[in-house]
PyMOL Python script that loads the backbone (N, CA, C, O; Angstrom):
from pymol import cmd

cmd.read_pdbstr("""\
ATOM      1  N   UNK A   1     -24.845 -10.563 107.750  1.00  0.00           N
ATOM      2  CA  UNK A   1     -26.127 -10.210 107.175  1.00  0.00           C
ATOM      3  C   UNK A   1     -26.657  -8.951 107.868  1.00  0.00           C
ATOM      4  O   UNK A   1     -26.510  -8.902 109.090  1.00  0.00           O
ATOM      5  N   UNK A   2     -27.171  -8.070 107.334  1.00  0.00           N
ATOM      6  CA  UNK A   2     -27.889  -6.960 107.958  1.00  0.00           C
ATOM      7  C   UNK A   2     -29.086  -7.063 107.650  1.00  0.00           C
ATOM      8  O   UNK A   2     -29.736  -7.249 106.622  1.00  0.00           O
ATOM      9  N   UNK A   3     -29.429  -6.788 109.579  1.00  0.00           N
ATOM     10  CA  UNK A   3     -30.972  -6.692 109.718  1.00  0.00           C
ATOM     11  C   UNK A   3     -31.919  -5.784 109.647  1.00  0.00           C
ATOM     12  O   UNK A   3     -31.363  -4.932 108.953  1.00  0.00           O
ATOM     13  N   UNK A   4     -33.022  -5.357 109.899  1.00  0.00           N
ATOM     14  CA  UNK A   4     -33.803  -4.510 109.338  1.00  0.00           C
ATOM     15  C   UNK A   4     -34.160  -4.150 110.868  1.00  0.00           C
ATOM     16  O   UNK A   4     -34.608  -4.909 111.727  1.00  0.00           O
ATOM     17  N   UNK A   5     -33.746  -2.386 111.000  1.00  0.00           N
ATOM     18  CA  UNK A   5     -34.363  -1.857 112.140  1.00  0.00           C
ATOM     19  C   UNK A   5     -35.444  -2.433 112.383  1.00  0.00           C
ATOM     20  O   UNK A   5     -36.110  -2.973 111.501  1.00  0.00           O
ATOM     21  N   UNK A   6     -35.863  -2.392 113.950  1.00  0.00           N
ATOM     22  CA  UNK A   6     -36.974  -2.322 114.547  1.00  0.00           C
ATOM     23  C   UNK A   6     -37.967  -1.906 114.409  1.00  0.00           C
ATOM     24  O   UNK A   6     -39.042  -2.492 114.275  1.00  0.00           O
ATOM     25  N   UNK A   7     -37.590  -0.191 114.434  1.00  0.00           N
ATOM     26  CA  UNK A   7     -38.657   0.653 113.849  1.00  0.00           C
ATOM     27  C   UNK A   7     -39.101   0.466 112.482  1.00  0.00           C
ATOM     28  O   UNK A   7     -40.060   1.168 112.160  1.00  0.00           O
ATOM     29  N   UNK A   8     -38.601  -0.360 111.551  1.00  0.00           N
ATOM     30  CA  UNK A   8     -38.733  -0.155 109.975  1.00  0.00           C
ATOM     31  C   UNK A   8     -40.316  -0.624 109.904  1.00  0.00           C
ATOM     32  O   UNK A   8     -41.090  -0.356 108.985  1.00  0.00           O
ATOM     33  N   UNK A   9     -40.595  -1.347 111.031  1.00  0.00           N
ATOM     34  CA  UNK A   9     -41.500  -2.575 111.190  1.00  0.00           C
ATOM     35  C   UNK A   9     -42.328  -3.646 109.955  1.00  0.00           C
ATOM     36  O   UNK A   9     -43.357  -4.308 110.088  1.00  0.00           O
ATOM     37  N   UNK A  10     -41.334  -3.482 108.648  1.00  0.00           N
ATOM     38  CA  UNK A  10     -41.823  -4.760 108.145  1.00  0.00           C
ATOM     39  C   UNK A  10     -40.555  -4.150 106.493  1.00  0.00           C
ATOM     40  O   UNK A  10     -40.353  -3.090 105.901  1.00  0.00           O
ATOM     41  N   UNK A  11     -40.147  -5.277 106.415  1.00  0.00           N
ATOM     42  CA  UNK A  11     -39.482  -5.576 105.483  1.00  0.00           C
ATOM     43  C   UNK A  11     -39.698  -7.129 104.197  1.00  0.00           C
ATOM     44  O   UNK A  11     -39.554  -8.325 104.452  1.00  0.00           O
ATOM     45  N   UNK A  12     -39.996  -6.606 103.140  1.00  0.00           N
ATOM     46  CA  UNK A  12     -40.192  -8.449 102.279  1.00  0.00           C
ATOM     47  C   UNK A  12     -38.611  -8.975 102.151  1.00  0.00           C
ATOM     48  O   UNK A  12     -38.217 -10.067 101.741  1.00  0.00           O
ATOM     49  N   UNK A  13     -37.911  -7.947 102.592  1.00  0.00           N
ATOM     50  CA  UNK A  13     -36.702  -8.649 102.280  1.00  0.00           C
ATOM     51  C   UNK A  13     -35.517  -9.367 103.732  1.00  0.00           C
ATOM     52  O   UNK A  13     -34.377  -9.832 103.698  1.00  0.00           O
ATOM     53  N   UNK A  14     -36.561  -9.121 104.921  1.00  0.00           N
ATOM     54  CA  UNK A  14     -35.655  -9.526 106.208  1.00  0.00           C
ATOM     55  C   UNK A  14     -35.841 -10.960 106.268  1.00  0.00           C
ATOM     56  O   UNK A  14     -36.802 -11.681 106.002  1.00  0.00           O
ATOM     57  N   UNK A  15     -34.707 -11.177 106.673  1.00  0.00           N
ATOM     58  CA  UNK A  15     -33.525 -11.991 106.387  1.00  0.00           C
ATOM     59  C   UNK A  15     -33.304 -12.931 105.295  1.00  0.00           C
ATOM     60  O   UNK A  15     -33.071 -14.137 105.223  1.00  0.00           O
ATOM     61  N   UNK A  16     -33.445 -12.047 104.531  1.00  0.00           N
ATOM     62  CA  UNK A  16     -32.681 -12.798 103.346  1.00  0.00           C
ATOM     63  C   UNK A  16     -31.327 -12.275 103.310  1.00  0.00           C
ATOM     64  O   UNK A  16     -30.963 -11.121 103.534  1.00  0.00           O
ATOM     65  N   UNK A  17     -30.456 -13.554 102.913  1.00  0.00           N
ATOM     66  CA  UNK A  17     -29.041 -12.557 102.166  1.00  0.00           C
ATOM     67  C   UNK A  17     -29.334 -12.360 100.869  1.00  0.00           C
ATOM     68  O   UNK A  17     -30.155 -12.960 100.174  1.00  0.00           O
ATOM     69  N   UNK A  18     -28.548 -11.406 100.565  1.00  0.00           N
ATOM     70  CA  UNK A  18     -28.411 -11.057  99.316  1.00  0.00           C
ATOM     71  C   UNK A  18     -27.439 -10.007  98.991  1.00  0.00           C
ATOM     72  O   UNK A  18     -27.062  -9.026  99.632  1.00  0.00           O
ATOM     73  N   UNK A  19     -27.019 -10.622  97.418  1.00  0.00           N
ATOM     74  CA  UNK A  19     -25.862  -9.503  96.665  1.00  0.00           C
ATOM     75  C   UNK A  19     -26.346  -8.524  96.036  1.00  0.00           C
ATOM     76  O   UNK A  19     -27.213  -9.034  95.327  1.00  0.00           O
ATOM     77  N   UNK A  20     -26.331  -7.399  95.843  1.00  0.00           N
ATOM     78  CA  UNK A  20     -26.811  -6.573  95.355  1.00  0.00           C
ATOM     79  C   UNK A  20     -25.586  -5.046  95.543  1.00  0.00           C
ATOM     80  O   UNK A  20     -24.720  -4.947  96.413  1.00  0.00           O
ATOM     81  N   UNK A  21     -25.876  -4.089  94.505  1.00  0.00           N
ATOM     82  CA  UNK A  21     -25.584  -2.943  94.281  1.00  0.00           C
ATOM     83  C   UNK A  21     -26.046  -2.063  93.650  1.00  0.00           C
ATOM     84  O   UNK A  21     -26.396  -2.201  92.478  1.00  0.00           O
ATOM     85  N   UNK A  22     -26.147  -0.884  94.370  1.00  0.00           N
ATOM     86  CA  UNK A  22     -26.928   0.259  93.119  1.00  0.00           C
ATOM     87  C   UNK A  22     -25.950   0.772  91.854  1.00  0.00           C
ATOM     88  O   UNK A  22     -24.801   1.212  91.796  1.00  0.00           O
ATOM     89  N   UNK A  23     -27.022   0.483  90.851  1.00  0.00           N
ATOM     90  CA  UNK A  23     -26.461   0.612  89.717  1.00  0.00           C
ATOM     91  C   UNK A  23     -26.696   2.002  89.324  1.00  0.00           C
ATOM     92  O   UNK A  23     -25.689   2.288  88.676  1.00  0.00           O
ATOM     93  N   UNK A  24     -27.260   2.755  89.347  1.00  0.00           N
ATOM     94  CA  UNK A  24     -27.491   4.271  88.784  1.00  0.00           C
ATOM     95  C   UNK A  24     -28.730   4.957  90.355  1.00  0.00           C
ATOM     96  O   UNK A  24     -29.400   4.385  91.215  1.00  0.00           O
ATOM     97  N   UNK A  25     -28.483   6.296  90.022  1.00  0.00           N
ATOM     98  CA  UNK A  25     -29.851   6.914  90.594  1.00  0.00           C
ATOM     99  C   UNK A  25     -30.292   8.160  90.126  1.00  0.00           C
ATOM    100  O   UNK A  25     -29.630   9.169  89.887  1.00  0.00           O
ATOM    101  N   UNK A  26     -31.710   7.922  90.008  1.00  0.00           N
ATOM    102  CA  UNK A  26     -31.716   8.806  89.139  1.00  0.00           C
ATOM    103  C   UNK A  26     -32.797  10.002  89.768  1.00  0.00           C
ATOM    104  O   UNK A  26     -33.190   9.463  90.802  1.00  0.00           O
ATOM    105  N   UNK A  27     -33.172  10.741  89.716  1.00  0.00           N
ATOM    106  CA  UNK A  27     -33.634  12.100  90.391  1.00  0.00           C
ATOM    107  C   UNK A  27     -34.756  13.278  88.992  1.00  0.00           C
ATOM    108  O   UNK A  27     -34.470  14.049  88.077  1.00  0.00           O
ATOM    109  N   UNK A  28     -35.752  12.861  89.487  1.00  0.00           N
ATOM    110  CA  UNK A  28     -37.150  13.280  88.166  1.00  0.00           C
ATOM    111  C   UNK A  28     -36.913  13.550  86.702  1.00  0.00           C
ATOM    112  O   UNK A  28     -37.191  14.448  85.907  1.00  0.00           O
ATOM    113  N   UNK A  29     -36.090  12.043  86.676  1.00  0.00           N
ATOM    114  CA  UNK A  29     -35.461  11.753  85.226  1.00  0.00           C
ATOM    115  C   UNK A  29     -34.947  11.574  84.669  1.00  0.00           C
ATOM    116  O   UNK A  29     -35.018  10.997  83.585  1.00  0.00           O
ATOM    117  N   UNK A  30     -33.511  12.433  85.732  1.00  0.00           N
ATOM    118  CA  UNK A  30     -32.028  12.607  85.174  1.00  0.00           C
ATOM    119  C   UNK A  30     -30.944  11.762  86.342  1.00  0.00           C
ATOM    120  O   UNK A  30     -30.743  11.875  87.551  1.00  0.00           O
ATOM    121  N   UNK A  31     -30.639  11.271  85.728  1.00  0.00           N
ATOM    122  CA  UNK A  31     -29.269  10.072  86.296  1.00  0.00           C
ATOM    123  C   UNK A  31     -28.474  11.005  87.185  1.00  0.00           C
ATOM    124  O   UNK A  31     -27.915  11.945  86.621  1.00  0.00           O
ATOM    125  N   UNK A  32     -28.390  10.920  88.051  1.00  0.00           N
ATOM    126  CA  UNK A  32     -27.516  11.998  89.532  1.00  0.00           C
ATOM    127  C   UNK A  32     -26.559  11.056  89.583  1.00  0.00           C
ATOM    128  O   UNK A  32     -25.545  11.545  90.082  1.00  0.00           O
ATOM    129  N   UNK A  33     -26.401   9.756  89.251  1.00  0.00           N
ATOM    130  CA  UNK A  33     -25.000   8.951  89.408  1.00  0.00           C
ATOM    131  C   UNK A  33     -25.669   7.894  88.943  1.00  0.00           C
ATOM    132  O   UNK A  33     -26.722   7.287  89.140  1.00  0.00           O
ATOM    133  N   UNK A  34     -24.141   7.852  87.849  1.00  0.00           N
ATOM    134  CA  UNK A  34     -23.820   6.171  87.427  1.00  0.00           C
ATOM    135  C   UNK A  34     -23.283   5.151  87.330  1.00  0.00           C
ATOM    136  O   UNK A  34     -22.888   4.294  86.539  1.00  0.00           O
ATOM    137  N   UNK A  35     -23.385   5.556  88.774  1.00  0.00           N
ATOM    138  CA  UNK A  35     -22.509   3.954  89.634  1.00  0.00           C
ATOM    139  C   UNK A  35     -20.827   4.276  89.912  1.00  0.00           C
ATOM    140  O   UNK A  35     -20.196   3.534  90.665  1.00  0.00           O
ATOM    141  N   UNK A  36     -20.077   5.612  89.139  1.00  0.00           N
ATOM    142  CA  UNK A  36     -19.281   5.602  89.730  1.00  0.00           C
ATOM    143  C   UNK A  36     -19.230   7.061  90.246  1.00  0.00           C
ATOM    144  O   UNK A  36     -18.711   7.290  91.338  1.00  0.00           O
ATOM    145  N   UNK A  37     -19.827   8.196  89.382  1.00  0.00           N
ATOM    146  CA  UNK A  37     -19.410  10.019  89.526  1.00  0.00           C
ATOM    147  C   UNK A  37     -20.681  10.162  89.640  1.00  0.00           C
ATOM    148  O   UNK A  37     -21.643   9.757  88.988  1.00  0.00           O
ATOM    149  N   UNK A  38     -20.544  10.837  90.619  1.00  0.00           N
ATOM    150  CA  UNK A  38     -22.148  11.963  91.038  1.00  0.00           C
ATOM    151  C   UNK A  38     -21.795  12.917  89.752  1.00  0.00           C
ATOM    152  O   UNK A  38     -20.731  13.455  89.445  1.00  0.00           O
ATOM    153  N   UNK A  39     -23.202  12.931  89.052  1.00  0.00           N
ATOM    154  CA  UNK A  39     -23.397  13.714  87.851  1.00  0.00           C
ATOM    155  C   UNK A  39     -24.410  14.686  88.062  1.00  0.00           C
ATOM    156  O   UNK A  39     -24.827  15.276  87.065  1.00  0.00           O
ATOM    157  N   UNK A  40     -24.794  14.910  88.964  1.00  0.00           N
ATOM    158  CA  UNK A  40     -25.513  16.133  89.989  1.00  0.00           C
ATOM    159  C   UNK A  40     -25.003  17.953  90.367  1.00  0.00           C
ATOM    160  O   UNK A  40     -24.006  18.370  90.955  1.00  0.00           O
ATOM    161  N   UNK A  41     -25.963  18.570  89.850  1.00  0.00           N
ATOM    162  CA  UNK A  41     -24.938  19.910  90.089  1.00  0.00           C
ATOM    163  C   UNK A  41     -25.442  20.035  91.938  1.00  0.00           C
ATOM    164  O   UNK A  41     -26.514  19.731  92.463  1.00  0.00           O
ATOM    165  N   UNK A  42     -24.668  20.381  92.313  1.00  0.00           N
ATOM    166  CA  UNK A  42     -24.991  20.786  94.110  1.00  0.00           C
ATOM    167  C   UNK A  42     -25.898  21.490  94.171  1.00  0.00           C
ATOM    168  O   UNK A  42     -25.918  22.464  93.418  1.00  0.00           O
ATOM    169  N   UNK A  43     -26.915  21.275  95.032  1.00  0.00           N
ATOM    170  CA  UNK A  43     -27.924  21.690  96.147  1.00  0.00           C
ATOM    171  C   UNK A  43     -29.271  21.317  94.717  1.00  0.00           C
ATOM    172  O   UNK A  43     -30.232  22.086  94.743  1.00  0.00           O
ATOM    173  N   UNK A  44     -29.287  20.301  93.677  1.00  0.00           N
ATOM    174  CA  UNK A  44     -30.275  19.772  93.012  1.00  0.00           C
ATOM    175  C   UNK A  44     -31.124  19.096  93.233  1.00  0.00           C
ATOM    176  O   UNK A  44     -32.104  18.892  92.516  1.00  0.00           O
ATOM    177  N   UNK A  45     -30.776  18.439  94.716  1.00  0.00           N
ATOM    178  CA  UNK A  45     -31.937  17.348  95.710  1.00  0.00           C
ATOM    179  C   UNK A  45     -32.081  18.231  96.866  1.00  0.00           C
ATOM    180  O   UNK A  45     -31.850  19.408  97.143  1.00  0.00           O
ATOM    181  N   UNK A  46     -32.591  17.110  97.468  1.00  0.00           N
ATOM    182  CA  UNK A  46     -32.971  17.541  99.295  1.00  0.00           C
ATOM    183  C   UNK A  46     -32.685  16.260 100.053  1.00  0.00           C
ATOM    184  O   UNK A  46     -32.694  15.095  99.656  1.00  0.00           O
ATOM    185  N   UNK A  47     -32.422  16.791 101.286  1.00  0.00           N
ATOM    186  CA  UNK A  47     -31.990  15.412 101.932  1.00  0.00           C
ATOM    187  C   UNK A  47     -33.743  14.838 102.660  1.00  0.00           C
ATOM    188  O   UNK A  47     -34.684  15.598 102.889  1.00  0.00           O
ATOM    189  N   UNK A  48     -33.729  13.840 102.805  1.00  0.00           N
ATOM    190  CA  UNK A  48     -35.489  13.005 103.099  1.00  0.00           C
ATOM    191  C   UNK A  48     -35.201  12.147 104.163  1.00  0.00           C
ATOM    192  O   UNK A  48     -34.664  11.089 103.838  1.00  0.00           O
ATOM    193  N   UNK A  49     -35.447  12.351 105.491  1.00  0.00           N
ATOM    194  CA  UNK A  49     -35.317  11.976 106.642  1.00  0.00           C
ATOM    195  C   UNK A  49     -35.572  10.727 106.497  1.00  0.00           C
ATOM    196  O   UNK A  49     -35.962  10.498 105.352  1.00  0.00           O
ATOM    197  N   UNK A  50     -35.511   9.595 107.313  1.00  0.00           N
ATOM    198  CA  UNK A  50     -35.961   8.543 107.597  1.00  0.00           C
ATOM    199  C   UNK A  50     -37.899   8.715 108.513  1.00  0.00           C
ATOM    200  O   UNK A  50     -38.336   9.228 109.543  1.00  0.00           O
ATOM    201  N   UNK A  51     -38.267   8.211 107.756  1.00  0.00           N
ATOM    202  CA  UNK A  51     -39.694   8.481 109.146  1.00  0.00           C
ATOM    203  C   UNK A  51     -39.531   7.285 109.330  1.00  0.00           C
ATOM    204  O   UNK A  51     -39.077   6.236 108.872  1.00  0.00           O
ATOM    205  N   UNK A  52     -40.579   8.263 110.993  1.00  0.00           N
ATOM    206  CA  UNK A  52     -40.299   6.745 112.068  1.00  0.00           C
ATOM    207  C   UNK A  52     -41.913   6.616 112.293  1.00  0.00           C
ATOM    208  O   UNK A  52     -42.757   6.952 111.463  1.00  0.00           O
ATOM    209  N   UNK A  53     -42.154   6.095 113.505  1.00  0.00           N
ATOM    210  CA  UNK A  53     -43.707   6.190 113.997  1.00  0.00           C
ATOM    211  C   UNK A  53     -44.119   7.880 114.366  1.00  0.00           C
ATOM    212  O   UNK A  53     -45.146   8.487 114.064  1.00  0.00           O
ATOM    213  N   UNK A  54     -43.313   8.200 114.872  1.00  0.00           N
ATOM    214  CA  UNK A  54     -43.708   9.608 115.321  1.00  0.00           C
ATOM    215  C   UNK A  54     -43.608  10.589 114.290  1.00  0.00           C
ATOM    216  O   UNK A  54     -44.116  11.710 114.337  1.00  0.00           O
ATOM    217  N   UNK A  55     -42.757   9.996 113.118  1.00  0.00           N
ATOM    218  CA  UNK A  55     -43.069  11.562 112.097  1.00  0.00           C
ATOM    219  C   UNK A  55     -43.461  11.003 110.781  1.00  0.00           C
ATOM    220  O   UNK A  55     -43.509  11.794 109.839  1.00  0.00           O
ATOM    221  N   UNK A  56     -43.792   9.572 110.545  1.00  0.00           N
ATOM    222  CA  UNK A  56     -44.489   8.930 109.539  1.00  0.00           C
ATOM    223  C   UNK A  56     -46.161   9.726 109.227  1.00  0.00           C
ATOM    224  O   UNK A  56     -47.097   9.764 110.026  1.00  0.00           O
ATOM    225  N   UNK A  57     -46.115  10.410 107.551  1.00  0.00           N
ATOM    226  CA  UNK A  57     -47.294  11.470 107.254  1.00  0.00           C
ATOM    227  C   UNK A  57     -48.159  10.687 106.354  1.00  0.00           C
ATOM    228  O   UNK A  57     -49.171  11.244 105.930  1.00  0.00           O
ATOM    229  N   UNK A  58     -47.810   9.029 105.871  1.00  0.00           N
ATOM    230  CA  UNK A  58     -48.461   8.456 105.046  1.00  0.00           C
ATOM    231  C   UNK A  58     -50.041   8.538 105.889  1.00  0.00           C
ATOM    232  O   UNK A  58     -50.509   9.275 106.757  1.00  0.00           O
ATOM    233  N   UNK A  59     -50.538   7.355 105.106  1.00  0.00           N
ATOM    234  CA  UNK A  59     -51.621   6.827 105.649  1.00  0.00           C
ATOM    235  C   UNK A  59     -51.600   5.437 107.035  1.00  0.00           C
ATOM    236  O   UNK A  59     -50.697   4.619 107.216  1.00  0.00           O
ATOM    237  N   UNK A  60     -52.987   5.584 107.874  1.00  0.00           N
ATOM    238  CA  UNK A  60     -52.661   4.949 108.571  1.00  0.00           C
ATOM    239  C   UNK A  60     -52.795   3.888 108.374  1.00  0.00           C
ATOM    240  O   UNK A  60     -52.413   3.054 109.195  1.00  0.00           O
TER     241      UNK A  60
END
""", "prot")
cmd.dss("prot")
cmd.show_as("cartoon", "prot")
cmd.util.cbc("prot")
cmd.orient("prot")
């Protein structure tokens, strides 16, 4: 089972198991992959860091 970082500090889904897979993703509209071929032309996203406590810009 995989657990949910530390830092994540709250998950609705820790510790549950569960089966699951991503089925498509899609990017302001358009399907970038469907489940098997990236259908994405290169450099069409951005990569989006993980925030942590120290670089989290939401609200407090």
């Amino acid at each position: 089972m995989i657990q949910d970082r530390p830092d994540a500090r709250w998950s609705p889904y820790h510790g549950r198991a569960m089966r699951a897979r991503v089925a498509a993703t899609w990017l302001r509209g358009a399907c970038i992959w469907d489940g098997s071929a990236v259908l994405a032309r290169p450099g069409s996203g951005r990569f989006v860091p993980r925030q942590h406590r120290e670089t989290y810009l939401g609200e407090a």
